[in-house]
N, C-alpha and C positions, 0 to 999 in steps of 0.2 A: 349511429355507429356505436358498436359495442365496445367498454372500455376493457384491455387487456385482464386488469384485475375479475371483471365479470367473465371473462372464461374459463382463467383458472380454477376459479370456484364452482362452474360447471361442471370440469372436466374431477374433480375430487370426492366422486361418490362411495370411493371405498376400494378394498383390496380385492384384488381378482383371486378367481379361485387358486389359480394355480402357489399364488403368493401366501396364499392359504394352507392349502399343502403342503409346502416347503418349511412354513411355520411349523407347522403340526412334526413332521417329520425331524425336524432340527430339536424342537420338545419330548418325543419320543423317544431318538435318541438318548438326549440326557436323562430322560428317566429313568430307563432301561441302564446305564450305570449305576445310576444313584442305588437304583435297586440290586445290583452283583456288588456292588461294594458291601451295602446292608446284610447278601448274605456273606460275602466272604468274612466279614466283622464277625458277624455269629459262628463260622466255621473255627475262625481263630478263636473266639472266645470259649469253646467248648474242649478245642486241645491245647489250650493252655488249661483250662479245669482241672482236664484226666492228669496233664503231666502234676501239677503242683499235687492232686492227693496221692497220685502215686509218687512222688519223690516220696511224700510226709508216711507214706508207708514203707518204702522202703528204709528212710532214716529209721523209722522205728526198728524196723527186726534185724538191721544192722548194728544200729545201738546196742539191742537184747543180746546177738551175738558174739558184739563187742564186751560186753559186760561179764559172760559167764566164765568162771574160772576155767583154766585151759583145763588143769589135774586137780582131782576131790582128794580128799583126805584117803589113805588106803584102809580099804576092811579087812587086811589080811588074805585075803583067797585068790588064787591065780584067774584072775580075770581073761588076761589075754589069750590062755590055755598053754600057753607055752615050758610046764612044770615047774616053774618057780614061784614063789609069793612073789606078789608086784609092791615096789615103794611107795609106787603111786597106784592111782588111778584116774584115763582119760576121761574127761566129762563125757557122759552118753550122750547129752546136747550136741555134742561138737563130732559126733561120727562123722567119719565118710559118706555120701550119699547125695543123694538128690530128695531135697525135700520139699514141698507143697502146705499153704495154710489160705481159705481161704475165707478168713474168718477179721475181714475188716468190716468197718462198721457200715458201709456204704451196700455191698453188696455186690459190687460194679467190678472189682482187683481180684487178682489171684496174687498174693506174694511169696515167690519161688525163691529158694536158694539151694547153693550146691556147696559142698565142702570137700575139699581133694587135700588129704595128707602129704607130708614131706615136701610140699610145693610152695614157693619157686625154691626151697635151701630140704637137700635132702637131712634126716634124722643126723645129729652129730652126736658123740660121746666124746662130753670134754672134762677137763679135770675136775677133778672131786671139791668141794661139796654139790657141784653142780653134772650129774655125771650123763645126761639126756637133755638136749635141746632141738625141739619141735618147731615145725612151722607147717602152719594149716591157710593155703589159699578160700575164703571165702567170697564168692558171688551170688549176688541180690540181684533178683530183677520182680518187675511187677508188669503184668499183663492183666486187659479187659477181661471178662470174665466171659465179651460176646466175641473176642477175637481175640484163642490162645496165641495163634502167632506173632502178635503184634506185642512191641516189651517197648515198653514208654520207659523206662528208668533201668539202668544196671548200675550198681557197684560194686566194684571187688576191691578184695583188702587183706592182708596176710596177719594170720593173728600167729603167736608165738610163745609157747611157752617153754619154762626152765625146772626140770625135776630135781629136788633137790633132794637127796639121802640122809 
C-alpha cells in the first residue's frame, strides 16, 4: 500500500496551464498600469515645466511694466495733438494696444500684453497740484509658441498715475 504522503507528492508536478495564464494576465495587467502612470508622471511633469517658465516670464514683463513711469518729464510740444502744450507726458511704453514679444530666452513662449486706458476708474480731474489721475488696466499672458491658443499664465493689474502741474 501506498502511504498518503507518496501521493501527494505525486499528484504536485506543477501549475497547469491555464494557472499560467491567469498569472501571466494578473502580471500584465499590473504592468500595463505601472506603465500609464510612468506616462501620466511625464505628462505632468512637462506642464508643470511650461507653466513655471511661463509664470517666470510673465512675472518678468509685468514687473517691467510695473516699473515704467506712468508720465515722462514734458518736452514742451503738444503731444497728444489736442492744441495745447501738455504738462506732462504719457510713457509710449504704456500706450493703449495689444502688444506681442517673443523674445524669451527658451524660444518655446510668446509673451502677450494688452493695455486699455481709463480702465476699471475713468480719467478724473481733481484738485490742484494734482489736476489728472489715470488708470491703465494692464493684462499679461504667455503662450506656446506651437499652440497660440493655448495661455498657461494671465495677469492683470491696474497701474495708475497722478499728473502733477
Amino acid at each position: 500500500m501506498v502511504s498518503p504522503m507518496c501521493k501527494l507528492v505525486a499528484k504536485s508536478g506543477g501549475f497547469t496551464f491555464i494557472e499560467v495564464l491567469v498569472a501571466l494576465a494578473i502580471f500584465s495587467i499590473g504592468l500595463l498600469a505601472v506603465g500609464l502612470m510612468q506616462l501620466q508622471g511625464i505628462h505632468s511633469t512637462r506642464t508643470s515645466r511650461e507653466k513655471t517658465e511661463a509664470l517666470n516670464l510673465a512675472e518678468t514683463q509685468t514687473e517691467r511694466l510695473m516699473a515704467m513711469p506712468f508720465y515722462l518729464d514734458d518736452n514742451g510740444l503738444d503731444d497728444d495733438h489736442n492744441g495745447d502744450i501738455d504738462f506732462y507726458d504719457i510713457n509710449p511704453g504704456l500706450a493703449p494696444g495689444v502688444f506681442s514679444d517673443d523674445a524669451d530666452w527658451t524660444g518655446r513662449y510668446r509673451v502677450n500684453w494688452s493695455i486699455t486706458d481709463n480702465t476699471p476708474l475713468p480719467a478724473v480731474n481733481g484738485p490742484a497740484p494734482f489736476p489728472l489721475i489715470r488708470a491703465k488696466t494692464i493684462t499679461v499672458w504667455v503662450t506656446p509658441d506651437d499652440r497660440p491658443n493655448q495661455i498657461l499664465i494671465h495677469i492683470q493689474f491696474v497701474k495708475t498715475g497722478v499728473a502733477k502741474i
